[in-house]
NUMAR-835324 format. One record per residue (C-alpha): residue number from 1; x, y, z; residue in three letters. Coordinates in pm, 1 decimal. Layout:
<rs>
<r><k>NUM</k><east>X</east><north>Y</north><up>Z</up><r>ALA</r></r>
...
</rs>
This chain:
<rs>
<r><k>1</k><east>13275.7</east><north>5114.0</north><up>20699.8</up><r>UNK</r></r>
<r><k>2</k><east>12922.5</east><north>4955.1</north><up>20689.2</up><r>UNK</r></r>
<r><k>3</k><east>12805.1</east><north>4803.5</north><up>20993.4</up><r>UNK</r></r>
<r><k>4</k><east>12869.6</east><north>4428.1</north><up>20875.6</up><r>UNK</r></r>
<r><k>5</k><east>13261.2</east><north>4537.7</north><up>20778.6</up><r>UNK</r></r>
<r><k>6</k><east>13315.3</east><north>4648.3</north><up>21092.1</up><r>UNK</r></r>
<r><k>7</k><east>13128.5</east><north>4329.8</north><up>21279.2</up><r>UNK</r></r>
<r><k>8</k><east>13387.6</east><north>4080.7</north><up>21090.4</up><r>UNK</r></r>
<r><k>9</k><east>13667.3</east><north>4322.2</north><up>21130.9</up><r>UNK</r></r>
<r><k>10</k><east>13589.4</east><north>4290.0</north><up>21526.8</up><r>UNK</r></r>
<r><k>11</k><east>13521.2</east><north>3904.9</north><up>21551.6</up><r>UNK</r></r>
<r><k>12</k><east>13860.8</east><north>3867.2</north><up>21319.7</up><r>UNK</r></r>
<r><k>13</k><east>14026.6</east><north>4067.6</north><up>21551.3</up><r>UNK</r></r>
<r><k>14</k><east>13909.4</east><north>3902.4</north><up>21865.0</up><r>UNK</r></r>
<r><k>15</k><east>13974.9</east><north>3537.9</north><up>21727.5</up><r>UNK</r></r>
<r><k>16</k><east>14375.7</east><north>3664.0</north><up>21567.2</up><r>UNK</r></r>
<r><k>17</k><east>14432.8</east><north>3842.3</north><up>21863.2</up><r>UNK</r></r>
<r><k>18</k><east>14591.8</east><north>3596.4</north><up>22083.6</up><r>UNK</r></r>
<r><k>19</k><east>14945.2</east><north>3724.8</north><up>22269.1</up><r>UNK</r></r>
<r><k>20</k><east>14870.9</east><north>4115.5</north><up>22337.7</up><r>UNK</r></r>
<r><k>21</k><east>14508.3</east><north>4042.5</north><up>22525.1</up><r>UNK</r></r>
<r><k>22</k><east>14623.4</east><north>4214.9</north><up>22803.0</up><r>UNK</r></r>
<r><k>23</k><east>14519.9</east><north>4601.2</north><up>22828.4</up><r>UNK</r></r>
<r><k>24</k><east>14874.7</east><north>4749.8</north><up>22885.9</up><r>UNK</r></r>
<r><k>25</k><east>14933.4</east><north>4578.3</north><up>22525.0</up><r>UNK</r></r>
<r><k>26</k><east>14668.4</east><north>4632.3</north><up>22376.4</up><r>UNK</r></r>
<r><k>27</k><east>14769.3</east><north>5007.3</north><up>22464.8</up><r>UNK</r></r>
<r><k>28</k><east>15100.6</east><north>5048.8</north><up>22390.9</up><r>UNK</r></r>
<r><k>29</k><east>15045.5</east><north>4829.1</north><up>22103.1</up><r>UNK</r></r>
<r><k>30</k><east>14831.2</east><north>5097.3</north><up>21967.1</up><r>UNK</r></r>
<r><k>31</k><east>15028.6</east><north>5342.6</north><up>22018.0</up><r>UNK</r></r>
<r><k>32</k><east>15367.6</east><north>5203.6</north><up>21880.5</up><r>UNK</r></r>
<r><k>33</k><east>15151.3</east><north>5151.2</north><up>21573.5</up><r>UNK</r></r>
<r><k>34</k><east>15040.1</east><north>5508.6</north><up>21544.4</up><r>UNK</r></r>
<r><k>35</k><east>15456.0</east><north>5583.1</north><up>21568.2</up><r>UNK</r></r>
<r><k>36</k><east>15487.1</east><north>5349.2</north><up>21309.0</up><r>UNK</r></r>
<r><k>37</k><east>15221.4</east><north>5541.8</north><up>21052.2</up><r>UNK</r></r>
<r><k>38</k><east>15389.3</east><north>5866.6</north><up>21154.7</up><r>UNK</r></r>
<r><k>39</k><east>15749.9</east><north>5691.4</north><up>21091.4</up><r>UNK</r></r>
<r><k>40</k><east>15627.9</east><north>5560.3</north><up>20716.4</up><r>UNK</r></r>
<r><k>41</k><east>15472.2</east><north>5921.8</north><up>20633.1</up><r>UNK</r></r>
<r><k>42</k><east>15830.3</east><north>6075.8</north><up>20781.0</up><r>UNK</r></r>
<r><k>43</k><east>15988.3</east><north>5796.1</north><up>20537.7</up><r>UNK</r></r>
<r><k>44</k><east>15761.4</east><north>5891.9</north><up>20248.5</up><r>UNK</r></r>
<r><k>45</k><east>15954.3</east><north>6247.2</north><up>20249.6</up><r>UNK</r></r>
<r><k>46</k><east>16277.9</east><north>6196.7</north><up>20402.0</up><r>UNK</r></r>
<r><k>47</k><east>16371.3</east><north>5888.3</north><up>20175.8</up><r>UNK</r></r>
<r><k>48</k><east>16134.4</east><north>5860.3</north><up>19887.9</up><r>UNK</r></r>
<r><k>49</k><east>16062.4</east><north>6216.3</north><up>19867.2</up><r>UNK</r></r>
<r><k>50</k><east>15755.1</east><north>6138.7</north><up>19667.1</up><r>UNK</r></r>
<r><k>51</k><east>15562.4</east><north>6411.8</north><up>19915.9</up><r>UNK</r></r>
<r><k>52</k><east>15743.7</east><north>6718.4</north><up>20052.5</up><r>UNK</r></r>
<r><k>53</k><east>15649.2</east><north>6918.4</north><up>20380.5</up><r>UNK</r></r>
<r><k>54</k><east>15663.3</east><north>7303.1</north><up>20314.6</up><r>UNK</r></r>
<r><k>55</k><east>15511.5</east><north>7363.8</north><up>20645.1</up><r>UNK</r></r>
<r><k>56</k><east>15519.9</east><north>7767.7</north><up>20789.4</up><r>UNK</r></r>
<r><k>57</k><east>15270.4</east><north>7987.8</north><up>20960.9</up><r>UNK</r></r>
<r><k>58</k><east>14893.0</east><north>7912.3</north><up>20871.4</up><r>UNK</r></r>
<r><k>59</k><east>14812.9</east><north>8299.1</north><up>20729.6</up><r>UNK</r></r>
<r><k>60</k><east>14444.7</east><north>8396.8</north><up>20779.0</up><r>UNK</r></r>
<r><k>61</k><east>14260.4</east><north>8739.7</north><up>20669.8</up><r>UNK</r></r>
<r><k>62</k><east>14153.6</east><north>8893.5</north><up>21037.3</up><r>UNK</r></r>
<r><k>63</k><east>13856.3</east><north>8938.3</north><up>20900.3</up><r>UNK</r></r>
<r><k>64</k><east>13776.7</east><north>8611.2</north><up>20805.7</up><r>UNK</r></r>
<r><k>65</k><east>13454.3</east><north>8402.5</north><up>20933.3</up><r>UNK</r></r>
<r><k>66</k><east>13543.4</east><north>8059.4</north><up>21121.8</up><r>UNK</r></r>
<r><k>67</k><east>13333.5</east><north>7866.1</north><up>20901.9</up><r>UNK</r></r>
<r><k>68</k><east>13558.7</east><north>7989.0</north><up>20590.1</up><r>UNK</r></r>
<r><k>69</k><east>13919.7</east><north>7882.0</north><up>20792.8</up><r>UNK</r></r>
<r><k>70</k><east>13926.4</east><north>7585.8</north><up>20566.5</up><r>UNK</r></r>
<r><k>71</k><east>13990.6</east><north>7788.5</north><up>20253.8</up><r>UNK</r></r>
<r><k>72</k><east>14262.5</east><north>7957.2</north><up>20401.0</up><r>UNK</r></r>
<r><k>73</k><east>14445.4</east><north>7644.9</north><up>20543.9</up><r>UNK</r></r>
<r><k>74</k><east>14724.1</east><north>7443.1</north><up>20422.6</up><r>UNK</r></r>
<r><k>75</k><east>14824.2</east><north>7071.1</north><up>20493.2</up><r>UNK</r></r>
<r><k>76</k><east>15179.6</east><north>7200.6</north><up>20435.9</up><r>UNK</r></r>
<r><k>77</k><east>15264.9</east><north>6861.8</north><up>20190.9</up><r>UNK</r></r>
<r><k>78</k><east>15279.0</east><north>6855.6</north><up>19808.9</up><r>UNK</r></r>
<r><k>79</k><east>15302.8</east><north>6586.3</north><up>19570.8</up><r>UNK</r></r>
<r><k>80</k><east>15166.8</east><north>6272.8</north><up>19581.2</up><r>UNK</r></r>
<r><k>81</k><east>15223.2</east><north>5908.2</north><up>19761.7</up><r>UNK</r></r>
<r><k>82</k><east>15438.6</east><north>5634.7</north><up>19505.8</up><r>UNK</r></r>
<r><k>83</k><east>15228.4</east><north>5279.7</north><up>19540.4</up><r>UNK</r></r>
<r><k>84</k><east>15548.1</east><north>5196.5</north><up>19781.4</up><r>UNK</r></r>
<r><k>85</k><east>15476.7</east><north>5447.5</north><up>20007.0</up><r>UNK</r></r>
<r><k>86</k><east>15113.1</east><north>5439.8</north><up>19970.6</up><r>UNK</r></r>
<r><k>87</k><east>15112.3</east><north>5032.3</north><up>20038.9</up><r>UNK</r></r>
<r><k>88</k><east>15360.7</east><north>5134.4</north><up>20377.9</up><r>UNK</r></r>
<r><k>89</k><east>15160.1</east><north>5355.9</north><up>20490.9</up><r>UNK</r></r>
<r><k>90</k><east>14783.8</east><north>5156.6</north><up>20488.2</up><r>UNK</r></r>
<r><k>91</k><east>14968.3</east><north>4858.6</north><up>20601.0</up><r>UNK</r></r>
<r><k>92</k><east>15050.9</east><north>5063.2</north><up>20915.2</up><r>UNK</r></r>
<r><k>93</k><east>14695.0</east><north>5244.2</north><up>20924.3</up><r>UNK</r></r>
<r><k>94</k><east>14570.1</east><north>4874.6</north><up>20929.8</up><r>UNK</r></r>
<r><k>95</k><east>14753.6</east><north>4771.8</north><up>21222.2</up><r>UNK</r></r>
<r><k>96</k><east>14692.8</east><north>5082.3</north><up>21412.4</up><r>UNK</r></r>
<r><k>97</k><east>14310.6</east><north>5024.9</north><up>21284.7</up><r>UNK</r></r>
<r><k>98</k><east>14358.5</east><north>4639.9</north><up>21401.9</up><r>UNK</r></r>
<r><k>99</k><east>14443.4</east><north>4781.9</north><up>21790.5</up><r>UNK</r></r>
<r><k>100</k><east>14190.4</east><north>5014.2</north><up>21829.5</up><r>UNK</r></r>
<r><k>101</k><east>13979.7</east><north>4755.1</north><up>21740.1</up><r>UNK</r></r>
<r><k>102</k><east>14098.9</east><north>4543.8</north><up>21980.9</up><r>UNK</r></r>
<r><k>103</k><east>14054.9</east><north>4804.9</north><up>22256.9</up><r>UNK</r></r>
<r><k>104</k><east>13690.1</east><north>4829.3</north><up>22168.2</up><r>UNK</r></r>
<r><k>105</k><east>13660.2</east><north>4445.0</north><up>22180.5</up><r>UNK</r></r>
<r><k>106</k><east>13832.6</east><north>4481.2</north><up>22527.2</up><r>UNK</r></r>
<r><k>107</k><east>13572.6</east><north>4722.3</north><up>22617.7</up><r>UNK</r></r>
<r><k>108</k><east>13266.5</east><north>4594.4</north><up>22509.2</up><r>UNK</r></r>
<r><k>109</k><east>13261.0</east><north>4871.9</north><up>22252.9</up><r>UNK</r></r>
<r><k>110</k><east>13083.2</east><north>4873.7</north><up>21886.2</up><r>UNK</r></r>
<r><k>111</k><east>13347.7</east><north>4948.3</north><up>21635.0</up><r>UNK</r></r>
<r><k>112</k><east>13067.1</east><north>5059.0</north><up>21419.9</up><r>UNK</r></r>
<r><k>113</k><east>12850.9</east><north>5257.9</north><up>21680.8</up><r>UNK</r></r>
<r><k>114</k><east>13178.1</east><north>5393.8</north><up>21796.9</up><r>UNK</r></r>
<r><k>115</k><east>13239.4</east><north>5594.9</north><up>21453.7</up><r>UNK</r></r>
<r><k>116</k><east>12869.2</east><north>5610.0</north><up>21383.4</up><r>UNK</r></r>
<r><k>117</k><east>12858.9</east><north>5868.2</north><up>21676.3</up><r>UNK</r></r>
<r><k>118</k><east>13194.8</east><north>6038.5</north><up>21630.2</up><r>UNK</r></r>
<r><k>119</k><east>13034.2</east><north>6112.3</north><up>21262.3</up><r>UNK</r></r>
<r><k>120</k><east>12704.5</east><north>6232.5</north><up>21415.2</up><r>UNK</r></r>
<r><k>121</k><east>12943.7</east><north>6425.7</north><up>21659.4</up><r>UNK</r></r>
<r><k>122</k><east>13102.4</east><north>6592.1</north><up>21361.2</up><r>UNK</r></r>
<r><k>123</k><east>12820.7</east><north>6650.6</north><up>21200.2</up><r>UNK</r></r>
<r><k>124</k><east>12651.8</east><north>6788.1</north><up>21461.1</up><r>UNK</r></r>
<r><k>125</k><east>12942.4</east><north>7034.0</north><up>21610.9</up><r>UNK</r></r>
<r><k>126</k><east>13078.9</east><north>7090.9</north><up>21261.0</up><r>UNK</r></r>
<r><k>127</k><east>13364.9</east><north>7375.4</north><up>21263.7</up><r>UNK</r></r>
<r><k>128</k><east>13335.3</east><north>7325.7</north><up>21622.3</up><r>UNK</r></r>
<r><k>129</k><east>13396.1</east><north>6983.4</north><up>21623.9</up><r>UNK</r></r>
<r><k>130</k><east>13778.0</east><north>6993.7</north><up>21723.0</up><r>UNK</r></r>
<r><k>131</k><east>13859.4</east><north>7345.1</north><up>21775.7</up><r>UNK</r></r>
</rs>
């Protein structure tokens, strides 16, 4: 998201954003959102069964170096989201997306700044971003 995307995305959400302006909604808002992408992924395999989970043990060589982890890991999912499930799901992301936005508007946060540093973060930390 360039920095002008995420400027509109904010001032649309501020201006739409008119019965949940309270914190406490804006939070669980958010977070019955995030149930809901979960719920359309769980959907995507349980009732379309256009993606399977063949999830088990992560196996990694002892010997091998953190930085080559990512070669060894597995998402645990195979095939490939039908346009249903793939228009369910981003629908869902969106609305989670449109809540956290709303929290940063709540908090006088920058959308944009906001991932700008989690990316420098990232970049910065790499593999030891989120171990």
């Amino acid at each position: 998201m360039n920095n002008h995307c995420c400027l509109e995305f904010q001032a649309a959400v501020d201006k739409y954003l008119v019965r949940h302006r309270s914190v406490l909604d804006i939070l669980t808002k958010y977070q019955e959102a995030g149930a809901r992408v979960n719920r359309a992924f769980a959907k995507a395999v349980t009732e379309c069964g256009c993606v399977q989970v063949h999830a088990s043990k992560q196996e990694v060589p002892t010997d091998a170096r953190y930085s080559e982890l990512r070669h060894y890991m597995s998402n645990h999912t195979s095939g490939e989201l039908c346009p249903h499930c793939r228009e369910v799901i981003s629908r869902e992301l969106g609305r989670s997306m449109f809540y956290l936005t709303a929290l940063c508007n709540l908090t006088g946060l920058d959308l944009h700044q906001v991932m700008r540093q989690e990316c420098k973060t990232v970049t910065t930390l790499g593999f030891y971003h989120l171990s």
